[in-house]
Each structure stands twice: as C-alpha cells, then as structure tokens.
C-alpha positions as CSV (number, residue, x, y, z in Angstrom):
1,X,73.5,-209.8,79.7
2,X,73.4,-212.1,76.7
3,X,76.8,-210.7,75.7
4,X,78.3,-211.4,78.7
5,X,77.3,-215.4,78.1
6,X,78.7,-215.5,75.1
7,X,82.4,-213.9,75.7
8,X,82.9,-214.8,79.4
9,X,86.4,-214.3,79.1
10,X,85.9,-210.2,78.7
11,X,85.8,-208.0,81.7
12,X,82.1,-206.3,81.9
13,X,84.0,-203.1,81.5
14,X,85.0,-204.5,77.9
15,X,81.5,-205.9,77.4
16,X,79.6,-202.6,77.8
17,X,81.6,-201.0,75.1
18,X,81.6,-204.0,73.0
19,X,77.9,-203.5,72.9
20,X,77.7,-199.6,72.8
21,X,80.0,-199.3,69.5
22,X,77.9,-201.9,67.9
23,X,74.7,-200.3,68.6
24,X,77.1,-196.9,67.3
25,X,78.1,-199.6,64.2
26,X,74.4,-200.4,63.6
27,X,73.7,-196.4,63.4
28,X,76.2,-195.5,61.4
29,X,75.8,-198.6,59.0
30,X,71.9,-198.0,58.5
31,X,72.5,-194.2,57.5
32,X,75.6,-194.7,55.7
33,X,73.3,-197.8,53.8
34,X,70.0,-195.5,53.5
35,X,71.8,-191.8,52.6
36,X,75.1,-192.7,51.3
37,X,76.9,-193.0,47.9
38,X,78.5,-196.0,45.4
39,X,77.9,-199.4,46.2
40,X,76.2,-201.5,48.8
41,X,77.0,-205.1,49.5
42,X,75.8,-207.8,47.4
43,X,75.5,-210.5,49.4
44,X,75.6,-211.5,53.3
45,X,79.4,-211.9,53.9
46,X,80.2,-208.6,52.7
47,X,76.7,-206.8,54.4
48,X,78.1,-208.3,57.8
49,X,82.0,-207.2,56.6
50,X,80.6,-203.5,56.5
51,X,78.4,-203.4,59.9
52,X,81.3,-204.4,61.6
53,X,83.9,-202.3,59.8
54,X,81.8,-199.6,61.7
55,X,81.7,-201.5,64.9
56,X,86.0,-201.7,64.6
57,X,86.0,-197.9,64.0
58,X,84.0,-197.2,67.0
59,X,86.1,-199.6,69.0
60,X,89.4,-198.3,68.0
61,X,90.6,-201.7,67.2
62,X,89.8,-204.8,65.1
63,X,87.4,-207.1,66.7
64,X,88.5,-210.4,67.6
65,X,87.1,-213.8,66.0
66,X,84.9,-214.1,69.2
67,X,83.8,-211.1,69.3
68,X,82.4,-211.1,65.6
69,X,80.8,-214.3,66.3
70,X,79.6,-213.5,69.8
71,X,78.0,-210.3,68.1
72,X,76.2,-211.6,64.7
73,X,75.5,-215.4,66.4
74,X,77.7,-217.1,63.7
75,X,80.3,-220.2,64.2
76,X,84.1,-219.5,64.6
77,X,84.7,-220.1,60.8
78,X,82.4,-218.1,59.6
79,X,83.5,-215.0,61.7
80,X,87.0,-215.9,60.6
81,X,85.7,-215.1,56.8
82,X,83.8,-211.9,58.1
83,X,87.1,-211.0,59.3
84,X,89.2,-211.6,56.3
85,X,86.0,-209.9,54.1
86,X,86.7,-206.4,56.1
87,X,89.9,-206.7,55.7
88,X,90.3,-206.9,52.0
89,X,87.2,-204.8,51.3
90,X,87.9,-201.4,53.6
91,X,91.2,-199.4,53.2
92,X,91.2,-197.9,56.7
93,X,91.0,-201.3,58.6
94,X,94.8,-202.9,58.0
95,X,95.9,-200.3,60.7
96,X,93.6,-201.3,63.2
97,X,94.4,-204.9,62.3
98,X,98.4,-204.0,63.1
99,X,97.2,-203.0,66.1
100,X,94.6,-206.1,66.8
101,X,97.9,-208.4,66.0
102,X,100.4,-206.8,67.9
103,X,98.6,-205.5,71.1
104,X,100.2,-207.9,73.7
105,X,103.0,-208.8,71.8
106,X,106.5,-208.4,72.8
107,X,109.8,-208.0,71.1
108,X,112.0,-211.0,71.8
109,X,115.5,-209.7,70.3
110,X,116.7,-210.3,66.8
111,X,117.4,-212.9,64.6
112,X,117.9,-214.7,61.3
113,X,115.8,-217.8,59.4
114,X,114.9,-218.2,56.1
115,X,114.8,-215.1,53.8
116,X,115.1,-212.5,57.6
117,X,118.0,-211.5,58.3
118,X,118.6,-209.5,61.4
119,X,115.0,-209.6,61.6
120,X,113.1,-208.6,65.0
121,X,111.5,-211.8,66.9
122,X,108.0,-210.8,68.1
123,X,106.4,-213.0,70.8
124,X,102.5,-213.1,70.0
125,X,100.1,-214.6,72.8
126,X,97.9,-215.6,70.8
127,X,98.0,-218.0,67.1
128,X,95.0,-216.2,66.0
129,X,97.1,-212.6,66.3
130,X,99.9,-214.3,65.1
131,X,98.4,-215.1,61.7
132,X,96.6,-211.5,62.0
133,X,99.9,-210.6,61.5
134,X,101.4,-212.6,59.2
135,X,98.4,-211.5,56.4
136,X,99.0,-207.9,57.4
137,X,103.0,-208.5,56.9
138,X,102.1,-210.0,53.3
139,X,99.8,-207.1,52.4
140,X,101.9,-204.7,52.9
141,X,104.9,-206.6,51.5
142,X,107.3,-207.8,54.4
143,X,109.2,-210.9,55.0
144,X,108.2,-213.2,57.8
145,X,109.3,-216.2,59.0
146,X,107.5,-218.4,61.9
147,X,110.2,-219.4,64.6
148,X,107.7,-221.2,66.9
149,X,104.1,-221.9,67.0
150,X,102.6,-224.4,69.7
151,X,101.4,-224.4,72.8
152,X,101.1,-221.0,74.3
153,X,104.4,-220.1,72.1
154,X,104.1,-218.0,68.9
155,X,106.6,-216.6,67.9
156,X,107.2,-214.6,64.4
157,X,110.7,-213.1,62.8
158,X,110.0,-209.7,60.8
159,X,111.4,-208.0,58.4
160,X,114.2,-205.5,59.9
161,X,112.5,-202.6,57.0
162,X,108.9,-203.3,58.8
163,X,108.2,-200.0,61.1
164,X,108.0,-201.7,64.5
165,X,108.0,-198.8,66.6
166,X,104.9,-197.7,64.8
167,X,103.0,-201.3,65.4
168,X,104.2,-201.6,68.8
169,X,105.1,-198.1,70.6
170,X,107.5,-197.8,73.3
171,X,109.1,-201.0,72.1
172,X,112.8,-200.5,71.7
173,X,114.3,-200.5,68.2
C-alpha cells in the first residue's frame, strides 16, 4: 500500500482507517461541494483545508502534519499551513485539535513561571503537539508558559482556569 510507504511509522491497523475516512472525507466533501449552501473555497489552501476537515471528523481526531502530507503528497510546510487553514476556518475542529495535542500527554504536577501561577505542567511527546497546544491555549485565551523544549522533553505550564480534566480525562486534578 502506497500509504503504508509513506507513514511507516503507523500500525496497518491505523493505515486502513486513515485511508477509509479519507475516501469517507472525499464523499462527503464532493456532496457537501456539489449540493450544499454559502461559500466554497477560493483558492487551493483552503479547498485542501475543507477535504480534510471531513477526513478529521471521520477520524475522530485532528490529523497529524504527516498524515496531511502523506495523504495530499505535499512537503511538511505546506501541510503545516493546511493544518493551521482548518483550524482557523472550521468552528468544530479546535476540539479535536485539544485532543490531537494532548493525546499522550501527561500531567507532571504543578508549578509557577512567568505570568502561571500554580499552573499544571503537562509533559507532551511530541514538539509538534506541543505547539498544537500552545495555539489552541491562545485561541481560547489561556496562559502558557514553555518550561522545557529539547530533545525528546516538552514540557508546557497551563493556566490553573484551563479545563484539564476535559482535554485529558482520567487525569487527576
């Protein structure tokens, strides 16, 4: 499978989904394009933005940066803006990114830099989740500060008034 080349770090489990909600995401995106109402994009960013808003609903979740350029053949970069396009264009999508940024995370107590106090420490494994959830923590207007970021280490303080149980359930308060 092509797909398989291209993200060889996903299980074939993963894969076959991957590619079933897109084919779902090209569906729904085609009828909701032909028969639906208001707008339609104007130019190839925000055309790309929409097919895979569909492919994230069908998924559940946000798709990674690899997986947006694994799917529509693109560089890193440009799946990066694709990214930050759905994002800022569809309403729904800011949960699912919560989730995209904080699955695999862990809580790493509490603490104070900056303009957090008593803030929760969050552990991401990942830099590109980590900044997933730095722009979500912005939009929705919550202090952050970076404790650590290098290596394999990224680590954000939050906002005590941020609703951590609802980003990462069965994490204590």
């Amino acid at each position: 499978m092509v797909l398989a080349r291209r993200l060889p770090a996903t299980d074939q489990t993963e894969r076959e989904r991957l590619a079933k909600s897109y084919l779902a995401g090209v569906e729904a995106h085609a009828t909701a394009r032909t028969t639906g109402v208001g707008p339609v994009p104007t130019t190839l960013g925000t055309e790309r933005a929409e097919l895979l808003a569909f492919v994230s609903r069908a998924m559940g979740r946000l798709l990674t940066e690899d997986e947006i350029a694994a799917l529509l053949r693109i560089t890193t970069s440009a799946a990066r803006a694709v990214g930050r396009t759905m994002l800022a264009v569809y309403d729904d999508l800011p949960v699912l990114a919560l989730k995209a940024a904080f699955a695999g995370a862990r809580r790493d107590g509490r603490g104070t830099h900056g303009d957090v106090e008593d803030g929760y420490r969050v552990r991401f494994s990942t830099l590109e989740k980590m900044e997933l959830a730095q722009t979500e923590l912005d939009r929705q207007g919550f202090l952050w500060e970076v404790m650590e970021s290098s290596g394999s280490r990224h680590v954000l303080l939050i906002d005590p008034a941020f609703p951590i149980a609802e980003a990462m359930p069965g994490s204590k308060p």
